[in-house]
N, C-alpha and C positions, 0 to 999 in steps of 0.2 A: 126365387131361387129354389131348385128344389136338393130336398134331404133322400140322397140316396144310402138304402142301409146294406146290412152286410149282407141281409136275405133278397133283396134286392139282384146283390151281386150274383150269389150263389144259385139265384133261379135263370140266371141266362144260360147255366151249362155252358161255361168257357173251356173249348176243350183245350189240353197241352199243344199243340199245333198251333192252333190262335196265337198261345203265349208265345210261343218260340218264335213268328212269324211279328209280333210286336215287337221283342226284343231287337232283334237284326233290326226293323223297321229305324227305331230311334237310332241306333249306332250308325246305321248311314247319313243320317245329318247333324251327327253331333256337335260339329264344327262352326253349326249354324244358330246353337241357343247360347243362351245368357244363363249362365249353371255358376254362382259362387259356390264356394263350399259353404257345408253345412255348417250348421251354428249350435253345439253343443252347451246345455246351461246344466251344470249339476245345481245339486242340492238336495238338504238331509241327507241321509245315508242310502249310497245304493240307488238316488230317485234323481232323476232329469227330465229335460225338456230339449228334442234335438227340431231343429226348425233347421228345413230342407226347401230352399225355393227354388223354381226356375223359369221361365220363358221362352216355351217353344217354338220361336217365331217359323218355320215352316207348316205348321199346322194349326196356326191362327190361337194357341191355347197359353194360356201363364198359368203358373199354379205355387202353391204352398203345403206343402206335408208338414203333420206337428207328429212327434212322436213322444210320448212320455211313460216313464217308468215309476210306478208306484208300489215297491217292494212288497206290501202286506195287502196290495190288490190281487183279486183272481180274475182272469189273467194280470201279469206287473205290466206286460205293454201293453199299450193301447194308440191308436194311430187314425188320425182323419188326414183329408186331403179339401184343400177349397180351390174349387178351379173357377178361372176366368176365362172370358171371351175376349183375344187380345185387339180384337178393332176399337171395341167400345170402353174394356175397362171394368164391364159390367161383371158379378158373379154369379154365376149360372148352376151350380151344385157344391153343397156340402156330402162327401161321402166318408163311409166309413174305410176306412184305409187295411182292416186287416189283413180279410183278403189279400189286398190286392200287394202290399206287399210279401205275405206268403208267395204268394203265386209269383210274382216278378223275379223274386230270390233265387226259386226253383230256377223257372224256365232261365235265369243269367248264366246258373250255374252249368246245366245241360246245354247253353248255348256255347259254353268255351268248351266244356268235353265233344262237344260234337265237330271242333273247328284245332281240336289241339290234339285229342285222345289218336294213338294209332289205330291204322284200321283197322275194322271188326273188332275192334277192343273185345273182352271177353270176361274177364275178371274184373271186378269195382267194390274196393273197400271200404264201410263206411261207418265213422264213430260220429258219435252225437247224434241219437235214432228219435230224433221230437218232431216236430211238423213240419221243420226246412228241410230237415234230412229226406223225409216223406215227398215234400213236394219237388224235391231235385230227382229223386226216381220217377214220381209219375211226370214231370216234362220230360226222362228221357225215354218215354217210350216210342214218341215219333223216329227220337236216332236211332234206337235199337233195332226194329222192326221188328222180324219173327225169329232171328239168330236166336240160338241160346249163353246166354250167361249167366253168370254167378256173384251173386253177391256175398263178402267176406264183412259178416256184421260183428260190430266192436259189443261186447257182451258190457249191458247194462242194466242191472233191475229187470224188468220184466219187457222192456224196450222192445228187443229183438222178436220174441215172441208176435208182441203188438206190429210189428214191422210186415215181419212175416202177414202177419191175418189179413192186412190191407193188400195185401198184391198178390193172393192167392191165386186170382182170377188170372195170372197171368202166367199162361202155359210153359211161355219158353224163360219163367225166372228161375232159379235155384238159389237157396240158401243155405249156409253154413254159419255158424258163431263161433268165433274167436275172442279167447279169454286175456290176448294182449294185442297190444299193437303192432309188435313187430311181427307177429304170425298173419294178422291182418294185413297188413301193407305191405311185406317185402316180396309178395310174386303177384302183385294186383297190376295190372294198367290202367287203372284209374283208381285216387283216394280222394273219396268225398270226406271231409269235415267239417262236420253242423256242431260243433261243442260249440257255446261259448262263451268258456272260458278254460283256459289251459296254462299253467303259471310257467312250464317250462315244455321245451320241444318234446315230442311223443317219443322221436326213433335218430340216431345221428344219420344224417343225411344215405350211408352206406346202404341203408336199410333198402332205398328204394330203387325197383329195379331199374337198370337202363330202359329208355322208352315210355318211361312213366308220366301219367299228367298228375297233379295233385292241386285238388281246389279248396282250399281254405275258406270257408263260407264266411267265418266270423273270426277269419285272419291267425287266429293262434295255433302256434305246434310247428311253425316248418321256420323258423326265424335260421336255423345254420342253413338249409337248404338254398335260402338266400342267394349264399356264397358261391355256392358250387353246381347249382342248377344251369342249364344252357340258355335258358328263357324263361322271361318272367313276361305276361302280359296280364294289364290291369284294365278295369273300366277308366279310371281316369287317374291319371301320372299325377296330378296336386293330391288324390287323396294317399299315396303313398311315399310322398318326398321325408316324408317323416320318419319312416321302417329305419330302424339303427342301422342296416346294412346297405341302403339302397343305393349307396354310392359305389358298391361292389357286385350288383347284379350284372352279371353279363351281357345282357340284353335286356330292356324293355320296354316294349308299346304298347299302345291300349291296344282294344278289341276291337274299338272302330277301324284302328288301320287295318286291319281283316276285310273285315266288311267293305271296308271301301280301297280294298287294294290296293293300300300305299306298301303294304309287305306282308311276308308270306307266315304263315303258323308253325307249323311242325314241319321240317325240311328234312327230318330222317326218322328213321323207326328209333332209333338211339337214344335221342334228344331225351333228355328231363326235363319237362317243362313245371311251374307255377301258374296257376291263376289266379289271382288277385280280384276281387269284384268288390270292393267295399258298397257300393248302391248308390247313383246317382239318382239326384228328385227326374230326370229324364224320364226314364224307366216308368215314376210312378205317376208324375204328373201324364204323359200319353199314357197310359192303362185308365188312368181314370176318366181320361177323353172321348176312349172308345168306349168306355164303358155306358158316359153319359148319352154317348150319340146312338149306342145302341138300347138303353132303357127310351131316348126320345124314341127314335123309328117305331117304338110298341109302345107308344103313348101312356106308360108304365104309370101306377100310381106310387108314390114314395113316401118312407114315413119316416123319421128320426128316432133313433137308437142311441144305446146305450156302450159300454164295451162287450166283444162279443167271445165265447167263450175259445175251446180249442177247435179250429176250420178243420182238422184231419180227423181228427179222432171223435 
């Protein structure tokens, strides 16, 4: 079995494209795996263990994500994945999961703004400026292409700044910092938030314009939006049966039915839509698959690690 680690990961140069081009990949046969839901374990304060299985059976792969949080660690998450080969049963690689969850998180979120967002979008606000936040901007450069837009960053410590220096290199970005939320959010066509955690809604629903998408990375801050939004689409409708409101959504399907055109995403420039991604082990278990089959192809050597520190910064 081999121990693939983080450095591993990060020497393939996986660009944003790959990511976004994996994403779709799985949600076209989502229909077709063995996905319970996750298994959250607390414990102590603040500390868990979430164990995420699945069974890709189209692509020959099963696998197990473990995610655990240890508050007085640096980093508190830390996250592996053990894949199997589903003919045999056999286990074929322990890898380090940070990555790849980073990156998976990204590329979901930029996959629903690029399949919900109105066209050309042009403005995109964004609070919570840590490494999900980062990694949803760099997968949506493939959507962007060379258009120019603007980014409305939620002022945080010293965040923004740091925000900024990472994506300098990109000509057609612009930034601006906003010192609340409602100046952020009420003339953006897309709101990214990577908080998370958020005890009560950022803005009453009013705030956001007609035609708006807004992706809730780690679900908090849009609980009234709920109510009054035209569409809500999620990765998968069991992990959201639970939202206090969800019996009052107007509409909601996953992103698979996109993909696999059983119905349509944004039907007017008007619509306010939600996107909802909580993260299915799908996503992580094929990332890790490809990932293995592409350290085999370069007969890669691998070595076992430890937790690894922050992947953006």
């Amino acid at each position: 079995m081999h121990i693939i680690t983080h450095g591993d990961i990060t020497g393939l140069n996986i660009l944003p494209q790959q990511c976004l081009q994996w994403v779709n990949e799985v949600l076209k046969h989502k229909d077709q795996y063995l996905l319970p839901p996750k298994i959250s374990i607390p414990f102590k304060t603040d500390g868990f263990y979430n164990v995420m299985p699945a069974i890709l059976t189209p692509f020959g792969y099963a696998g197990v994500k473990l995610v655990n949080r240890y508050p007085q660690r640096s980093p508190s998450l830390d996250s592996k994945i053990l894949l199997y080969e589903l003919d045999d049963g056999l286990p074929v690689a322990l890898l380090d999961a940070n990555w790849i969850t980073t990156a998976r998180t990204g590329a979901v979120a930029s996959h629903a703004i690029s399949h919900l967002a109105v066209p050309d979008f042009s403005v995109i606000a964004v609070a919570g400026l840590g490494n999900t936040a980062v990694a949803a901007v760099d997968m949506l450069q493939p959507v962007i292409g060379s258009r120019p837009v603007t980014f409305k960053l939620l002022h945080y410590k010293d965040h923004g700044q740091r925000f900024q220096e990472r994506f300098a290199h990109v000509s057609n970005y612009s930034f601006s910092m906003c010192t609340t939320a409602e100046e952020a959010f009420q003339d953006s066509d897309v709101i990214i938030s990577a908080v998370t955690y958020k005890e009560n809604d950022w803005c009453p629903p009013s705030t956001y314009r007609q035609g708006s998408t807004v992706v809730p990375i780690h679900t908090r801050g849009f609980m009234e939006c709920d109510r009054v939004f035209d569409k809500v689409f999620v990765d998968d409708i069991g992990h959201v049966k639970h939202f206090r409101y969800y019996n009052e959504f107007a509409s909601c399907h996953e992103m698979a039915d996109i993909v696999q055109e059983k119905c349509t995403g944004r039907d007017n420039n008007n619509q306010r839509i939600l996107a909802y991604n909580i993260g299915i082990a799908a996503h992580d278990i094929y990332y890790a698959a490809q990932i293995f089959e592409l350290l085999k192809s370069k007969s890669s050597n691998v070595n076992v690690t430890g937790p690894t520190g922050n992947y953006w910064f």
